[in-house]
C-alpha positions as CSV (number, residue, x, y, z in Angstrom):
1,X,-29.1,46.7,-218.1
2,X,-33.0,46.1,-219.1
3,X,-35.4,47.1,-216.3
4,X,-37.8,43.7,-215.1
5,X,-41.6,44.6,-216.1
6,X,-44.2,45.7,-213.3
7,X,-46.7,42.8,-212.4
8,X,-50.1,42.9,-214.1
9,X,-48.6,44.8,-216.9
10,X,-47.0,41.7,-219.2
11,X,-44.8,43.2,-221.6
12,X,-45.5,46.7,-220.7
13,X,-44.5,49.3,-217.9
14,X,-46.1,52.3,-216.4
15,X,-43.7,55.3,-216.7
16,X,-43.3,59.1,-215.3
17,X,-41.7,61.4,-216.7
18,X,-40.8,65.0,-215.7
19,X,-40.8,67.7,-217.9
20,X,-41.3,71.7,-218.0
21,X,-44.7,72.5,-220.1
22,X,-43.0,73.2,-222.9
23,X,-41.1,69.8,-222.9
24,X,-44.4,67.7,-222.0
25,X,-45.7,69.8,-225.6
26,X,-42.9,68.6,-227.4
27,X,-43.2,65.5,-226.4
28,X,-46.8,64.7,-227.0
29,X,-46.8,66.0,-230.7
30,X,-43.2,64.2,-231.2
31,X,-42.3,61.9,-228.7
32,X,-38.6,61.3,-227.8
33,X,-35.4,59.4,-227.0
34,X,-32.9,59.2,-223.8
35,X,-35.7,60.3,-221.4
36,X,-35.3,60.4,-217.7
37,X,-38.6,58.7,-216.1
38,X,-39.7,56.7,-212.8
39,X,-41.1,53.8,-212.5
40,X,-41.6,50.8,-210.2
41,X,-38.0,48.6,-210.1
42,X,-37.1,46.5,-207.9
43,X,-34.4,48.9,-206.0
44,X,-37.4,50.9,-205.8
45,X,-39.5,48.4,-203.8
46,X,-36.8,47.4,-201.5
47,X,-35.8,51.0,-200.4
48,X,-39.4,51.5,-200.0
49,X,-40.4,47.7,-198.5
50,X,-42.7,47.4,-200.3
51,X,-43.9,43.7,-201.9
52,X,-45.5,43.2,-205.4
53,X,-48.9,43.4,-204.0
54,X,-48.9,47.4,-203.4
55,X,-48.3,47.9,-206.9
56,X,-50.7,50.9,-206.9
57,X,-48.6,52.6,-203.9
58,X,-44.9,51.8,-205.2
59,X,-46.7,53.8,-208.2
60,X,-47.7,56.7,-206.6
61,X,-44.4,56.0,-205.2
62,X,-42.6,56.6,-208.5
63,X,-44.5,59.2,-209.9
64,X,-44.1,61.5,-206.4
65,X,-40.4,60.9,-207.0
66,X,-40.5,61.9,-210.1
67,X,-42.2,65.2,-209.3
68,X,-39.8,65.8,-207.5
69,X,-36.9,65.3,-209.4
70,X,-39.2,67.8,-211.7
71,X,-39.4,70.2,-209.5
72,X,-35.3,70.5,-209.0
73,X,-34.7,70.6,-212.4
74,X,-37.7,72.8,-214.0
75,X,-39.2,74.6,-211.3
76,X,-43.0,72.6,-211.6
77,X,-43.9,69.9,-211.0
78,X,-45.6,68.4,-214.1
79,X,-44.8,64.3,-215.2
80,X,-46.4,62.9,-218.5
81,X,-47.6,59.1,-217.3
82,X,-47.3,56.8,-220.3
83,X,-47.5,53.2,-220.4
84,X,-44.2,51.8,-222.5
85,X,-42.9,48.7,-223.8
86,X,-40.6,47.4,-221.0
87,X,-38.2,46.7,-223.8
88,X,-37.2,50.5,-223.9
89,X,-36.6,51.0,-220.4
90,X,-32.7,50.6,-219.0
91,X,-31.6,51.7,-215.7
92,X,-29.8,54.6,-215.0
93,X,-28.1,56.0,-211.8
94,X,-30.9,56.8,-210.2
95,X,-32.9,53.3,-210.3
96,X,-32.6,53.1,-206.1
97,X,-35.3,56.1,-206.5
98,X,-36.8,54.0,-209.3
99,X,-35.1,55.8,-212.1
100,X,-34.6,54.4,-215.2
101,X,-33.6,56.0,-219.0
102,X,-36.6,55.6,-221.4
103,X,-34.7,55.0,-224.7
104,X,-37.7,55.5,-226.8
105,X,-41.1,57.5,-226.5
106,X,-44.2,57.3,-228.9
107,X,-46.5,60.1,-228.5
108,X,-49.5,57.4,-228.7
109,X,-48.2,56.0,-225.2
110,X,-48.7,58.8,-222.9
111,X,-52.3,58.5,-221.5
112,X,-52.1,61.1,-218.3
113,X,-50.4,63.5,-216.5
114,X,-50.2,65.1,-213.1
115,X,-49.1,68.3,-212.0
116,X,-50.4,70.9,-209.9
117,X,-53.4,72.6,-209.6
118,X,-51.7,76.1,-209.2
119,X,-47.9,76.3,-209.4
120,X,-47.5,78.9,-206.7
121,X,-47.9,76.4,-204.0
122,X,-44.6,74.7,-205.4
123,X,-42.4,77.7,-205.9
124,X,-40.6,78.3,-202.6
125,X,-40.0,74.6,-202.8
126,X,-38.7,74.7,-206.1
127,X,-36.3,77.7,-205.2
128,X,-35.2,75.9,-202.1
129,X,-34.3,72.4,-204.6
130,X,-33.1,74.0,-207.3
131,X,-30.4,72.2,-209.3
132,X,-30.4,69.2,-205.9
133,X,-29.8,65.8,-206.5
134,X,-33.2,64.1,-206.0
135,X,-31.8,62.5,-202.7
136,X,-31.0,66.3,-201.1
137,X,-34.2,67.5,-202.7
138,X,-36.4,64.7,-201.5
139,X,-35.1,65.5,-198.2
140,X,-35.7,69.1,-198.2
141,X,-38.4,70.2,-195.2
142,X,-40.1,72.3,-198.1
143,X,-40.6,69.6,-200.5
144,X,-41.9,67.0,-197.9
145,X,-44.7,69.8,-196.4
146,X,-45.2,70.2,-200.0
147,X,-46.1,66.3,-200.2
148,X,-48.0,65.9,-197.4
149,X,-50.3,69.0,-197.7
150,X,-50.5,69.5,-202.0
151,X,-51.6,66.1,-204.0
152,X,-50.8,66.8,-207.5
153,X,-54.1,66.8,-209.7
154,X,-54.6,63.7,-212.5
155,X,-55.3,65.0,-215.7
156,X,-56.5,62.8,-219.3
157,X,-53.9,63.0,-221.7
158,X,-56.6,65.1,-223.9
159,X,-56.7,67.8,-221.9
160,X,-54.7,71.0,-222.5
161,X,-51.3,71.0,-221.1
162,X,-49.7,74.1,-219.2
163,X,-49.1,76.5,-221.8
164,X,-45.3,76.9,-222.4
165,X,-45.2,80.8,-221.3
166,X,-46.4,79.3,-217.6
167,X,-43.2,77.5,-217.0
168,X,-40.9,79.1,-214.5
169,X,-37.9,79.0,-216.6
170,X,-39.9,80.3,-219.8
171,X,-38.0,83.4,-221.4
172,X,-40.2,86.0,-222.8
């Protein structure tokens, strides 16, 4: 099932995708295929009541989710923002929290990313999450203080990424 393409954007669709540092690396010098990302669907906007004219908040929306699901799976939170075709977007199981598969990534189309400033302020939520389903982890008391009190930082695709060493699954 194809994911419908975000107003404003035509053709094209922002995305956010989770990843460990070593992962976002890997995926800026090569790209990929079968990605998890974020984005605005409609599910998303419903569950979140939100109409097409907040697109910048069912956004922020996507991308926090995102983190999130991030920080259950690797520890960090740390999502690569690129802006994709909506042709290689499909939905996947999680498309009420504005899931969806990204069946193909160019390097060229990641433009940002977000993550935060010092990962210590996200550890004891990431123990708490750890392996959760984003719904258990998105209602952990942890992550939500985490949310309201620690905005993740923008960063231009040409800056240097977390080294791969920093990432709290990294074996030495």
């Amino acid at each position: 099932m194809a994911v419908s393409s975000s107003a404003g954007r035509g053709s094209h669709r922002l995305v956010f995708l989770p990843t460990d540092a070593r992962g976002a690396r890997r995926l800026r010098s090569e790209g990929g295929t079968d990605l998890q990302a974020f984005a605005v669907t409609p599910q998303l906007r419903s569950v979140l009541d939100l109409s097409a004219a907040d697109e910048e908040q069912a956004e922020r929306a996507a991308m926090v989710i995102g983190s999130v699901w991030g920080l259950a799976r690797f520890g960090r939170r740390l999502v690569l923002v690129a802006e994709v075709p909506a042709t290689v977007l499909t939905a996947n199981d999680e498309v009420d929290n504005g899931g969806v598969t990204l069946t193909r990534l160019d390097p060229s189309w990641i433009t940002a990313w977000f993550a935060d400033e010092d990962d210590a302020v996200a550890a004891e939520a990431a123990r708490e999450v750890a392996g959760m389903v984003i719904d258990d982890a998105w209602n952990d008391v942890t992550v939500q203080s985490l949310i309201a009190y620690h905005e993740l930082s923008w960063h231009d695709i040409t800056e240097d990424l977390p080294a791969a060493s920093s990432d709290p699954h990294a074996s030495v």
